[in-house]
N, C-alpha and C positions, 0 to 999 in steps of 0.2 A: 602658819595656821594649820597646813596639810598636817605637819608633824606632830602636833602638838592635836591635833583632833586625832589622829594615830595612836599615840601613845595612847591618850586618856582610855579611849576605846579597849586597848588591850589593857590597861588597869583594871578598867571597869569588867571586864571578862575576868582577870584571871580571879578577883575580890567575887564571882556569882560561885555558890557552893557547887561540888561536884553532885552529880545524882549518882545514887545509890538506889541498890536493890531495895532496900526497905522506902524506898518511892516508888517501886509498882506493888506497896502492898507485902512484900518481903514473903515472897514467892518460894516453896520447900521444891518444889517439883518444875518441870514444863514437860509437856506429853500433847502429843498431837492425836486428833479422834475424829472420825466420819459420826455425822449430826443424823441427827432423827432422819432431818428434812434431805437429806442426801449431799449434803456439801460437806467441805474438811474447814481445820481450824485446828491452833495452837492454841493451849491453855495453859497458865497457869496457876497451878495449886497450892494449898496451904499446906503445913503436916499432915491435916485432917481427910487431904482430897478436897476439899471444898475452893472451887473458882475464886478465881482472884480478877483475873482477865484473860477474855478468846480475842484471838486475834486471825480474821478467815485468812485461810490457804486457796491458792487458786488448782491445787491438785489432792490428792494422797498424800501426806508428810510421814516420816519414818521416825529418823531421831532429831534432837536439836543439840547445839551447841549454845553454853551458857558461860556470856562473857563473865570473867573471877572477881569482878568489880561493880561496872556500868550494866546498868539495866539492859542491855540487850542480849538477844538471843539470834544466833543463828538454825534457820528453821531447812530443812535437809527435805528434797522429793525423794521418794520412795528409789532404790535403784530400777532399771537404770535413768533413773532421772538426770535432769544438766542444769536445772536451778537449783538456787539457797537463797532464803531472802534475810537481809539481815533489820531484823527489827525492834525498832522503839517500845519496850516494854512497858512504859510509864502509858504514851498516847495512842500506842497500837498501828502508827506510821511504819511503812515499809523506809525503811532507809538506805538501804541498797538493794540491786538481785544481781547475784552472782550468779554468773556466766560461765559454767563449764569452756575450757578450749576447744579449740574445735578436732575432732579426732577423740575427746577424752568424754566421760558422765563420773559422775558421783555416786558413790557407793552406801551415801545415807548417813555419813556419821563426820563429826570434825572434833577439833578443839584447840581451846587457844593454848600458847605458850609466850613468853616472854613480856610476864606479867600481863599480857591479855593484849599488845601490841600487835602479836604475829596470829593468824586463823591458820590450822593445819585440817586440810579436807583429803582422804582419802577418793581417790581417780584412779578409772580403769585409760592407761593408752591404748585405745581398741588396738590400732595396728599389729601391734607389739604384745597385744594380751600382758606386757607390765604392767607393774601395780605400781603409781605414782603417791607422795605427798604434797599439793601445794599448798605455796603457801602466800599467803593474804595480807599486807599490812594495812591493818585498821588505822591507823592516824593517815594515811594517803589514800581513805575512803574506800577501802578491801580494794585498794590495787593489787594488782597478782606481782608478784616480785620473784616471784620463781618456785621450783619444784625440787625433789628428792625422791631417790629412789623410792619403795617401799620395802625393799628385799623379798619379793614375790608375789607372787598373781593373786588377783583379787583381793586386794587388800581391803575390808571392810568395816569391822570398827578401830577405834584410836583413841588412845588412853594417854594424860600426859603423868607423867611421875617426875619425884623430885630431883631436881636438876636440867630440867625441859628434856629429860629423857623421853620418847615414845613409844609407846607396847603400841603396836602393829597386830592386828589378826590379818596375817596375808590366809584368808580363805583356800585358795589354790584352784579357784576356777575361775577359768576363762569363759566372757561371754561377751555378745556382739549384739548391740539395739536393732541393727536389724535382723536378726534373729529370737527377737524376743529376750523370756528371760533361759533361754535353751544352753545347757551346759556342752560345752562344746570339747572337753578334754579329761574324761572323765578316767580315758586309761591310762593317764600321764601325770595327774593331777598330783600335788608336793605341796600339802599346806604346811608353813611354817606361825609361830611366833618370834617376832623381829623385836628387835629394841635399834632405835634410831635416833639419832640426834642430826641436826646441818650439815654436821662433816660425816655422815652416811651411819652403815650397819654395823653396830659396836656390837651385835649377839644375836644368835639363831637360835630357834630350838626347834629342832622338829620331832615326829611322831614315829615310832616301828614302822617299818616297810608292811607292815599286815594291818596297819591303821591308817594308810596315807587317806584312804577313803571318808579318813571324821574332817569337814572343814571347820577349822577353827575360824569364828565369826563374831563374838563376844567376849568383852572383857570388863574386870573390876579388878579392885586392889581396895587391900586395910592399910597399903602403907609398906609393908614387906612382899608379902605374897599378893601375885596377878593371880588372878582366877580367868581361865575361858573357855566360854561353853562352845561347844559343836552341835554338826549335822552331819548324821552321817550319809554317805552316797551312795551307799552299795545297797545291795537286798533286804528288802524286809521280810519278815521280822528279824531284826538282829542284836543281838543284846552290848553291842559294841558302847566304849564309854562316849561320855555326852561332856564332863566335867573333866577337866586339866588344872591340875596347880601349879605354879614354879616361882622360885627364887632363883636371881640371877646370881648365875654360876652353877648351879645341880642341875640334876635331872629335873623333869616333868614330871609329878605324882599323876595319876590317871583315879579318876571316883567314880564308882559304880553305885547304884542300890540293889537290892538283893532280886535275883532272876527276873520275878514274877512281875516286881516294878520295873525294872528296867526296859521291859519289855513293852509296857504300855508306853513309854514317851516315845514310839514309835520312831525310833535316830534322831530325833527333831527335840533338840533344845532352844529356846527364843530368845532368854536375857539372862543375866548373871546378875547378883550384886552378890556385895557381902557388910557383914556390920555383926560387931559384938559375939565375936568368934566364931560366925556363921556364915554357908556360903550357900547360897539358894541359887537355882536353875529352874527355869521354867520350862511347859511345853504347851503349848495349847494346843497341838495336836492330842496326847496323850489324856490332858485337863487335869495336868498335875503341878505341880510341884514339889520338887525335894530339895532337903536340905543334909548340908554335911557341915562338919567339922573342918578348922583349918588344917586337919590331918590326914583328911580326906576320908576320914568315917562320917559311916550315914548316919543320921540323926531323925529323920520322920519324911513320911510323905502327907502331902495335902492335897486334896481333890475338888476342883474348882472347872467348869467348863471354858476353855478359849481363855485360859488364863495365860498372860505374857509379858506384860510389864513386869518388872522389878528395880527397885533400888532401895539403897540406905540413903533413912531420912533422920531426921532430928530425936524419933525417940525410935528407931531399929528398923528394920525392912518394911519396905509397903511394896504389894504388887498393887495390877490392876488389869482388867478381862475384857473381853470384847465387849461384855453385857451392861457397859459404862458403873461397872464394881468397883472400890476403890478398897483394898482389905490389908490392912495391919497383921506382920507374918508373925507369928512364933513355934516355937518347937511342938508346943501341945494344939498349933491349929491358925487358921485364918479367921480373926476377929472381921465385920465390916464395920467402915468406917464410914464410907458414904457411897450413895450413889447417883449417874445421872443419865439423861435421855442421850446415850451416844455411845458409839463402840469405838471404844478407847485403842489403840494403833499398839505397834509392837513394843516398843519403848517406854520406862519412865525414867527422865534423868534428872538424877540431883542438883538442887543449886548450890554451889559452894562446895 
């Protein structure tokens, strides 16, 4: 009778439909935001920007990670933060909190690979100032199952590409929580772009010995070309690049805008996307945004205060600003699309 109420039971599960994103609502966006009322929370959004579902944070959230399938999302504390919560986007239940190890924080960003099985979170080993990947199996309830290089320091966001290949921004700075967020290696610092898979580092690129000082920190892809943006470290005002392109196998293209703009995003680029030939950079220090071509020619600047979200959504780029803006990009300017009581956090990331 044990066996046979066994089995039934695992019929009767596998016969209940799987849930799907279009059961929380079929969510364009998730982007985490500080509330009126002074609390945080993940949201997510339609095409339009408009709420789908908040779900409270019990800190500062940065970016999330959006399972390719299942409604869930992995929700990221700001660096150097040590949780991640993994949650039920349908009911808004926390379903796991991931656990930084001990010695390690999180650097704010992940993503899944192997069909949405494996979680990959970018980890600072304080000891060591390495840049780690761990990685998570979700079917053993985000058991940690082990780690991977990162191919250099400060490894901070992480891109999957086709083939569970990984774009890596190893940033190139070292920092220690007890130290705040204080750069600690500033005259040594080597940011790279890494491509990594399980069995380690299959390509580097890195920058001029007269630009080690831009940290590469953000990235996108159309599918061929990674885009990623920087920060740079050294003096201001400096009119150094903010924007990098590359195809694997060439050089790094480097994108600039012309002096006067370049000059306002004060070294400080915040998010990258790209969509429909176009590769946008934000700054909300600057309160701009530019755009280029996949050529890496400039195409327009837009002027938006504390603007820093960005990504490609279902009909082209949308950013979004502190001033809880939600604005639809194009070449000739920032349309709004909507707005809400809440200053929207550095990220917006696509679902799907």
């Amino acid at each position: 009778m044990q066996r046979r109420h066994f089995l039934g039971a695992l019929v009767a599960s596998a016969a209940m439909p799987r849930r799907v994103w279009a059961d929380a609502g079929n969510p364009a966006f998730l982007a985490a935001a500080k509330e009126s009322g002074g609390g945080f929370a993940l949201f997510g959004l339609d095409a339009g920007g408009r709420d789908l579902f908040r779900i409270p944070l019990p800190a500062r959230g940065h970016a999330a990670a959006a399972h390719p399938e299942a409604p869930e999302a992995v929700a990221f504390a700001r660096r150097p933060g040590t949780y991640a919560l993994v949650i039920d986007c349908v009911t808004g239940t926390v379903l796991h909190q991931l656990q930084a190890p001990e010695g390690r924080h999180f650097y704010g960003h992940g993503t899944f690979i192997e069909g949405g099985t494996l979680l990959c979170t970018t980890e600072n080993d304080i000891a060591t100032g390495q840049g780690r990947i761990g990685l998570w199996a979700r079917d053993a309830g985000y058991r940690r199952i082990g780690e991977i290089a990162s191919g250099g320091i400060g490894p901070h966001d992480i891109l999957r590409l086709t083939g569970d290949v990984l774009a890596v921004a190893n940033g190139g700075i070292r920092t220690d929580p007890d130290q705040g967020r204080d750069k600690l290696n500033l005259a040594t610092m080597q940011p790279n772009l890494s491509y990594v898979t399980r069995d380690g580092v299959q390509e580097q690129v890195a920058l001029e010995p007269e630009l080690r000082l831009c940290s590469i920190r953000h990235l996108a892809t159309d599918g061929e070309t990674v885009a990623f943006a920087m920060q740079w470290q050294g003096d201001l005002p400096d009119p150094a690049p903010l924007l990098g392109l590359h195809r694997r196998g060439h050089p790094p293209v480097l994108a600039t805008a012309p002096l006067a703009e370049q000059m306002t995003l004060q070294g400080y680029a915040g998010s990258v996307a790209m969509a429909d030939g176009l590769v946008a950079i934000t700054s909300p220090r600057g309160g701009r945004l530019h755009l280029f071509d996949t050529q890496a020619g400039f195409v327009a600047s837009h002027r938006r205060a504390d603007l820093c979200g960005v990504a490609s959504g279902p009909g082209g780029l949308v950013a979004t600003d502190g001033l809880g803006g939600v604005w639809r990009v194009g070449s000739d300017g920032l349309t709004p699309q909507h707005r809400a009581a809440r200053a929207w956090d550095n990220h917006l990331v696509r679902i799907g």
